[in-house]
Backbone and ligand atoms as CSV (ligand in chain L), in Angstrom:
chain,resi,resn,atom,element,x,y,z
A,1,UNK,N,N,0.838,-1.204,0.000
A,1,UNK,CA,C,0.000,0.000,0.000
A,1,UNK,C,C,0.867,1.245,0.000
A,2,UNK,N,N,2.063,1.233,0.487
A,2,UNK,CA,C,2.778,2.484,0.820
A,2,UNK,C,C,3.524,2.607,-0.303
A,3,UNK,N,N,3.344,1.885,-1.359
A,3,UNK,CA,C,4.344,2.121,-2.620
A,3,UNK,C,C,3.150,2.652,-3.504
A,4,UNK,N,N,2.082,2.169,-3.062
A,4,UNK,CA,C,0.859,2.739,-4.339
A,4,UNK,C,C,0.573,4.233,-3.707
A,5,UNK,N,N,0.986,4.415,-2.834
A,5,UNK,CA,C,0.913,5.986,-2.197
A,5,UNK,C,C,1.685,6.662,-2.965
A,6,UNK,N,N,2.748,6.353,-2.916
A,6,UNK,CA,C,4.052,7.019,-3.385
A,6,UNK,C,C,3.930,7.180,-4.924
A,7,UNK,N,N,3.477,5.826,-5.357
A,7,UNK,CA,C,3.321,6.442,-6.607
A,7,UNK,C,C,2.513,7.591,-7.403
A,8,UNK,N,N,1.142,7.261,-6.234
A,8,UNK,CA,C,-0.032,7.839,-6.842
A,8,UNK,C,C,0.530,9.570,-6.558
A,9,UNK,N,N,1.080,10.050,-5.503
A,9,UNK,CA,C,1.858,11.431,-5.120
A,9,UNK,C,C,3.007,11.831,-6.208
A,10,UNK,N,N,3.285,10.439,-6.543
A,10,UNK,CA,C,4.736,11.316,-7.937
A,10,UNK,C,C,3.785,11.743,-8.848
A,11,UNK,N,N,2.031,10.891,-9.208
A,11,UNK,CA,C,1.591,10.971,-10.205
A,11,UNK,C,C,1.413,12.538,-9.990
A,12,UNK,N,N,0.922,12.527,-9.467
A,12,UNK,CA,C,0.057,14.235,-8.990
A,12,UNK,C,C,1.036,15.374,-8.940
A,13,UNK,N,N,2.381,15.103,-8.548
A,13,UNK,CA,C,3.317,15.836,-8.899
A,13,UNK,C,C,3.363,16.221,-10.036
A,14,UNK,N,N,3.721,15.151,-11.255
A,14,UNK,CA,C,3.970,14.750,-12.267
A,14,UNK,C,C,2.833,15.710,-12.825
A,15,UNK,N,N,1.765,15.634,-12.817
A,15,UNK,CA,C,0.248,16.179,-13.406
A,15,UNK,C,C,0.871,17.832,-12.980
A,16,UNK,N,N,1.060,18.148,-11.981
A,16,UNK,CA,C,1.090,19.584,-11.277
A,16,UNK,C,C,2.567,20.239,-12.277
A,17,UNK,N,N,3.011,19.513,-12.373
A,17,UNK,CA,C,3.993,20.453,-13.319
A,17,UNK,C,C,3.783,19.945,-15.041
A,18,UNK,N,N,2.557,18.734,-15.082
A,18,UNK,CA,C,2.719,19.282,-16.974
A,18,UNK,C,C,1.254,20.059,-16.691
A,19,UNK,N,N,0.837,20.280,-16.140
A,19,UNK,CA,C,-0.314,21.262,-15.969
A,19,UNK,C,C,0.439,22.426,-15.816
A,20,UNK,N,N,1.275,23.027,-14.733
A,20,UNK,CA,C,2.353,24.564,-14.740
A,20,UNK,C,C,2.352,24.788,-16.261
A,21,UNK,N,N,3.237,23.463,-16.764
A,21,UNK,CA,C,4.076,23.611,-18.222
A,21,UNK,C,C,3.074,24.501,-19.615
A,22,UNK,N,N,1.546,24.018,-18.697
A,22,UNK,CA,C,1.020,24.052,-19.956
A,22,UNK,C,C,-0.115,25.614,-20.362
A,23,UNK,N,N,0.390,26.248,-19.036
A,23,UNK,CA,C,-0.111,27.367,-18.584
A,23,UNK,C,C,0.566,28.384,-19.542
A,24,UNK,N,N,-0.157,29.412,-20.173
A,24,UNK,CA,C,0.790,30.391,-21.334
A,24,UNK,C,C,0.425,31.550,-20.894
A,25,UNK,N,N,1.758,32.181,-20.864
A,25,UNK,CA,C,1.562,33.526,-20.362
A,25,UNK,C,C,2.172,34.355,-21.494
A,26,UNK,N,N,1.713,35.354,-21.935
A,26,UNK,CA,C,1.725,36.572,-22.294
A,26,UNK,C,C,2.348,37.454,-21.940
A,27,UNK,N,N,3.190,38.513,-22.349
A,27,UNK,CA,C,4.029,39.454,-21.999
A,27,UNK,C,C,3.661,40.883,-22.599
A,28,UNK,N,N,3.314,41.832,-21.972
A,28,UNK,CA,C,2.723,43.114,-22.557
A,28,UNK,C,C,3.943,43.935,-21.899
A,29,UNK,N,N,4.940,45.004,-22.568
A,29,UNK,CA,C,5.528,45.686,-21.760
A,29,UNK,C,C,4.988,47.032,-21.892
A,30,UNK,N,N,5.505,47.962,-20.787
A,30,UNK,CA,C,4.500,49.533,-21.165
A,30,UNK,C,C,6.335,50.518,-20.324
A,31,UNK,N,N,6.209,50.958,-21.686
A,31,UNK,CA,C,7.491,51.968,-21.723
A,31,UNK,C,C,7.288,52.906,-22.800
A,32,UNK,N,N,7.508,54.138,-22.584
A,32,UNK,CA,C,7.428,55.674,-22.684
A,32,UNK,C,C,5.698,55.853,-23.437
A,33,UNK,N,N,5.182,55.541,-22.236
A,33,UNK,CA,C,3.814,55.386,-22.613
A,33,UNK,C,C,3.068,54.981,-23.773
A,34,UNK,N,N,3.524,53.618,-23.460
A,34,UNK,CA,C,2.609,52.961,-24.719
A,34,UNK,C,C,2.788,51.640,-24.631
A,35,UNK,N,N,1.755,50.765,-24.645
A,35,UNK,CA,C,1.805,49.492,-24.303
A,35,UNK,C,C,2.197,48.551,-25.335
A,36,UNK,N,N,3.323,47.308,-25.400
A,36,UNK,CA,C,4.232,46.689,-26.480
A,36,UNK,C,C,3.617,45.313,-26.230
A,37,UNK,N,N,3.219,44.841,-27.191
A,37,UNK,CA,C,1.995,45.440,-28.057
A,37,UNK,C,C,0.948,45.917,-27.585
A,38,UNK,N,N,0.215,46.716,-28.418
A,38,UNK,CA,C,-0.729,47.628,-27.712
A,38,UNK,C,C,-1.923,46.565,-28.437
A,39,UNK,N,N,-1.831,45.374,-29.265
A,39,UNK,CA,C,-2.843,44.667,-29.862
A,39,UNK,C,C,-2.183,43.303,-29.219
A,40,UNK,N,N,-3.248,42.438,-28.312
A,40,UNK,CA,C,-2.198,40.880,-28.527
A,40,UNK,C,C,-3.275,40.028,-28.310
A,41,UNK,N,N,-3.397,39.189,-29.253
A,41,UNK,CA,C,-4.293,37.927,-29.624
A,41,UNK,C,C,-3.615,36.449,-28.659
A,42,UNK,N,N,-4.767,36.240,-28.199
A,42,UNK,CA,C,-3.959,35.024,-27.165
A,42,UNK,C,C,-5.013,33.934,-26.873
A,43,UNK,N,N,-4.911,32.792,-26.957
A,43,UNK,CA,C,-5.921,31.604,-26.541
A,43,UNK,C,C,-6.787,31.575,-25.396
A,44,UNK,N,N,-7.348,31.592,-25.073
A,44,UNK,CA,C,-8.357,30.966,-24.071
A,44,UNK,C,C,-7.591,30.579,-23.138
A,45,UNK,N,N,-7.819,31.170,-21.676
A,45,UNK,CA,C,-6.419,30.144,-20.630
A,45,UNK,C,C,-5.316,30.909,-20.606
A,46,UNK,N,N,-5.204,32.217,-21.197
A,46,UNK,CA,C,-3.670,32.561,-21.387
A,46,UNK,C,C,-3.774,33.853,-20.543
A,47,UNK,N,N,-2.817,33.972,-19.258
A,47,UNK,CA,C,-2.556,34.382,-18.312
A,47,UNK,C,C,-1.703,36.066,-19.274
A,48,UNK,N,N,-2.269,37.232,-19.016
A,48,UNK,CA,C,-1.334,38.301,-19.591
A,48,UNK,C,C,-1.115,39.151,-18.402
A,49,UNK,N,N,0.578,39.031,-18.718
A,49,UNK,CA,C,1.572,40.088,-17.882
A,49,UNK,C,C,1.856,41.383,-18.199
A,50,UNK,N,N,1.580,42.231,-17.195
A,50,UNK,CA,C,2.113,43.964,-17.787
A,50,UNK,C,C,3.078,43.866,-17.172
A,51,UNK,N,N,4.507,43.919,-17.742
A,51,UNK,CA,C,5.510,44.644,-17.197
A,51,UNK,C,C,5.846,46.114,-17.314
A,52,UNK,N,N,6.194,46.743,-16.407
A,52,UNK,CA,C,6.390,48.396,-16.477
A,52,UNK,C,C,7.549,48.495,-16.670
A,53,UNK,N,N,8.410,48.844,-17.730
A,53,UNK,CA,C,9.618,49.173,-18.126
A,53,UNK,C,C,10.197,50.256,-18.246
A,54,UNK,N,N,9.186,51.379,-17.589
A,54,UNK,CA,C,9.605,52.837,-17.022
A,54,UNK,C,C,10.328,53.273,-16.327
A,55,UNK,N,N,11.222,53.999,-16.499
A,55,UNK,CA,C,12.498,54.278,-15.736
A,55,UNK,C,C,11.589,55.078,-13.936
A,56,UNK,N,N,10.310,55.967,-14.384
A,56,UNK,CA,C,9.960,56.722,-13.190
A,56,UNK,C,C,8.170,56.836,-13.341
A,57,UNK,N,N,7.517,56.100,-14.569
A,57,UNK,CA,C,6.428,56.421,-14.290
A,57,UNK,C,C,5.706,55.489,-13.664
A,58,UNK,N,N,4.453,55.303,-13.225
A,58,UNK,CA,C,3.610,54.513,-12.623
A,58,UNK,C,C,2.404,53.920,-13.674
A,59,UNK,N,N,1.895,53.456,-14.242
A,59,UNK,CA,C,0.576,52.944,-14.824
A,59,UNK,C,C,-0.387,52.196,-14.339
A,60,UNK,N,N,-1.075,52.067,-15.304
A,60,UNK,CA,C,-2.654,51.080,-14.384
A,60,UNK,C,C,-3.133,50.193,-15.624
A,61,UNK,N,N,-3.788,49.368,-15.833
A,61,UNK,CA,C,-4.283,49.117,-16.496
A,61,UNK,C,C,-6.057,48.544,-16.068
A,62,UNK,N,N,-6.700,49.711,-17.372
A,62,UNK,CA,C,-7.830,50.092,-16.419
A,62,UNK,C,C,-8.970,49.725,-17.789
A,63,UNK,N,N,-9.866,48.435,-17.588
A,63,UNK,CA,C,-10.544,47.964,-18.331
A,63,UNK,C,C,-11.883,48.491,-18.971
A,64,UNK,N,N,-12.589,48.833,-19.875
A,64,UNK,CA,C,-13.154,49.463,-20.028
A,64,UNK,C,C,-14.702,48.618,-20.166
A,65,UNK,N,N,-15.636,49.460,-20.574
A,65,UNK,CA,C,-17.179,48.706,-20.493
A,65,UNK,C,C,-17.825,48.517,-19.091
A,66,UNK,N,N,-19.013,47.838,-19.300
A,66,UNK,CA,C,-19.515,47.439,-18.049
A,66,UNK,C,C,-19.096,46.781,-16.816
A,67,UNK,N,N,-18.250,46.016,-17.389
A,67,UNK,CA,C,-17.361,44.780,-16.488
A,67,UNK,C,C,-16.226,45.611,-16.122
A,68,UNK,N,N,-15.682,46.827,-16.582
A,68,UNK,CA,C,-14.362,47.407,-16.504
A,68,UNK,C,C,-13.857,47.413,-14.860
A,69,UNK,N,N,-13.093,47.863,-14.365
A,69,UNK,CA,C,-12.258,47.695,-13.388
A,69,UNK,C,C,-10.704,47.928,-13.731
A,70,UNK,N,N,-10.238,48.734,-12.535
A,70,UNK,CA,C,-8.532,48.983,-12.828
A,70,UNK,C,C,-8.043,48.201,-12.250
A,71,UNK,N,N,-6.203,47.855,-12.507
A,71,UNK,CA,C,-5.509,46.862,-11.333
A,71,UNK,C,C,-5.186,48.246,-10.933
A,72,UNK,N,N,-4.348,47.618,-9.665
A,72,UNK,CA,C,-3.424,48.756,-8.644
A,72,UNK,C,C,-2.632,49.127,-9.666
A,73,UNK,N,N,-2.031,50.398,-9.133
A,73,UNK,CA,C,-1.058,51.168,-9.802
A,73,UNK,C,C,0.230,50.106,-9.909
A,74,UNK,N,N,0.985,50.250,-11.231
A,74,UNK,CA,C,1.938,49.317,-11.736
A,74,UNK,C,C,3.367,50.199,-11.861
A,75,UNK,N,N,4.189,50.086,-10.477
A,75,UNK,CA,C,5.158,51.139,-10.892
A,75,UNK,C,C,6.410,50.843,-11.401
A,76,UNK,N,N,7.608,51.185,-11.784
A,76,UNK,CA,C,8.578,50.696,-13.038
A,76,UNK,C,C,9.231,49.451,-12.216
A,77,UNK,N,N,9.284,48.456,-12.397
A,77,UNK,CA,C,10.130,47.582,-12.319
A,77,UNK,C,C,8.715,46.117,-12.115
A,78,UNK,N,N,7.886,47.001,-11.545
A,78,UNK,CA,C,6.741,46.090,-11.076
A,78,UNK,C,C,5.774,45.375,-12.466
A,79,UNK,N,N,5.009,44.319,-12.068
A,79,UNK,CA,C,3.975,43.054,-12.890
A,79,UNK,C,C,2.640,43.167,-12.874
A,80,UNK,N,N,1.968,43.273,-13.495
A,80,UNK,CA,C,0.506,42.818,-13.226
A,80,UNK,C,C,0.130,41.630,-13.605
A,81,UNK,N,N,-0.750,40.723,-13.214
A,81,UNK,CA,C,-1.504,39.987,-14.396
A,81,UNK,C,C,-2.683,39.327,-14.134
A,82,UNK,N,N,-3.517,39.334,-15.346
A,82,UNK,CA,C,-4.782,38.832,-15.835
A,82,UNK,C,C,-4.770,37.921,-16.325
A,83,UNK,N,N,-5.544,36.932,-15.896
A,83,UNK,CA,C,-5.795,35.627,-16.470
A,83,UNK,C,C,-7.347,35.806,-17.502
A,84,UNK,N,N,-6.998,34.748,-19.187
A,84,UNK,CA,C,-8.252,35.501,-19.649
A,84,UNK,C,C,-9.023,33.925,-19.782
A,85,UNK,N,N,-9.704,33.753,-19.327
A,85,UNK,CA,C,-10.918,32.698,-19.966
A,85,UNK,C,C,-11.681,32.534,-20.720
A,86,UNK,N,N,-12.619,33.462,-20.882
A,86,UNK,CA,C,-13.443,33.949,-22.284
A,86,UNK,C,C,-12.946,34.767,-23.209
A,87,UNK,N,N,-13.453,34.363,-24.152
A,87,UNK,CA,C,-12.970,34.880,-25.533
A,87,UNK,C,C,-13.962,36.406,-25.547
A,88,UNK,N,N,-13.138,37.046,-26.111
A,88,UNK,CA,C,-13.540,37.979,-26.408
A,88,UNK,C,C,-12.589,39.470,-26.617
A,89,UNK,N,N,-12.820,40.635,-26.820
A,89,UNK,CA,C,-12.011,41.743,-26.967
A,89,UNK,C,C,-11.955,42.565,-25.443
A,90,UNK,N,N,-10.947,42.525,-25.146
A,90,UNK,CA,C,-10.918,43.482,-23.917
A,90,UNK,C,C,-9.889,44.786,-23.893
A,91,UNK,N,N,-10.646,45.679,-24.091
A,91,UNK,CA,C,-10.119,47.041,-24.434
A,91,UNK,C,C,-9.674,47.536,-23.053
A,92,UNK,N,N,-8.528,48.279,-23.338
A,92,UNK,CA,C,-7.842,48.401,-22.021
A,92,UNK,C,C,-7.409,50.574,-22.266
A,93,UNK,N,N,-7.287,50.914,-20.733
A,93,UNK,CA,C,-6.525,51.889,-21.479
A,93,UNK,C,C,-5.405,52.329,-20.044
A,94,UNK,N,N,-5.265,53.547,-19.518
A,94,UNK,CA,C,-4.409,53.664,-18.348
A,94,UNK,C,C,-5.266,54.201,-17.562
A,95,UNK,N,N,-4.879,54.389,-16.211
A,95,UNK,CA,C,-6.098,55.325,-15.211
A,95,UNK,C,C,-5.200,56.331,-15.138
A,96,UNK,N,N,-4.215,56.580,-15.377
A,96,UNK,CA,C,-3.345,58.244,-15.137
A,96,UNK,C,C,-2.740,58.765,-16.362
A,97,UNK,N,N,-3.382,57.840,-17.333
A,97,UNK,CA,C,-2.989,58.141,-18.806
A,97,UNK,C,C,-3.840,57.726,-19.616
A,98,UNK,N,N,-5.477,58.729,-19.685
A,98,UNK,CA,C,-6.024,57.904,-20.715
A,98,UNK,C,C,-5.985,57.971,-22.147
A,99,UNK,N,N,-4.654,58.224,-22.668
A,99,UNK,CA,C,-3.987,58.730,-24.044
A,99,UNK,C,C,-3.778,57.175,-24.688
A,100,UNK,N,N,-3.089,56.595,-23.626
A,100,UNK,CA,C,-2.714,54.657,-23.809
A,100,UNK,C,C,-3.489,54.325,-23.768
A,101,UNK,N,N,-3.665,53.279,-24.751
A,101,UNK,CA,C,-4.706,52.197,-25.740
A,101,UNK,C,C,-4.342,51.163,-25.677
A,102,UNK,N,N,-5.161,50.175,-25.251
A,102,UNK,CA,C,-4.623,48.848,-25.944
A,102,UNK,C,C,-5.733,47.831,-25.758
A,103,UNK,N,N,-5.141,46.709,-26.361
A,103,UNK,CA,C,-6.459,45.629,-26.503
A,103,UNK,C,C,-6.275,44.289,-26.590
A,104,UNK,N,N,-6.837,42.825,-25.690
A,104,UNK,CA,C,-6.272,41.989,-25.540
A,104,UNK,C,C,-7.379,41.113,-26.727
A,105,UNK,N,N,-7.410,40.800,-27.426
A,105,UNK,CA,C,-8.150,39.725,-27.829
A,105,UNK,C,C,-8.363,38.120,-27.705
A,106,UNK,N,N,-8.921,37.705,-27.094
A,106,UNK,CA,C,-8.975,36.275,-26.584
A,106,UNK,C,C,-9.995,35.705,-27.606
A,107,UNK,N,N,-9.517,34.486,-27.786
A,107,UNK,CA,C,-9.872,33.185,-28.911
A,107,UNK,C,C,-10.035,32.048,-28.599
L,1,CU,CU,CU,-0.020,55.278,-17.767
């Protein structure tokens, strides 16, 4: 019994990192105000990162429509991220810059 334990725990290990493996993340960077790419098409399931690559500014990324909502302020060195599940267009812009545009499209 104590070997079918052991195994069944490597299994679940085993599962827990090709499940990690299989997790896709996205990379959005936002430097001299403007988000890189300011367009990014991504699957269903796909986790998107703002990195702030600003030497001194702060950003937000602040969702628009009914459902909209901002994250916390994102200041230079710092991450955000959104995980997307449903498909659909999610228009984004800044809360201390609403000049920045951008838009995630999920598929
Ligand atoms: Cu901004």
């Amino acid at each position: 019994m104590r070997s079918g334990a052991t195994l069944l725990g490597g299994l679940g290990l085993w599962l827990g990192a090709a499940l990690a493996w299989a997790q896709t993340v996205a990379e959005v960077g936002i430097l001299n105000y403007h988000y890189h790419p300011h367009e990014l098409r991504v699957k269903a399931g796909t986790t998107v990162r703002w990195v702030n690559q600003e030497k001194r500014t702060s950003h937000s990324i602040l969702f628009l429509g009914k459902d909209g909502f901002e994250s916390e302020r994102i200041f230079p060195g710092e991450r955000w991220e959104r995980r997307f599940d449903a498909p659909g267009r999610y228009e984004y812009s800044c809360g201390p810059h609403p000049e920045m545009k951008g838009v995630v499209i999920v598929e």
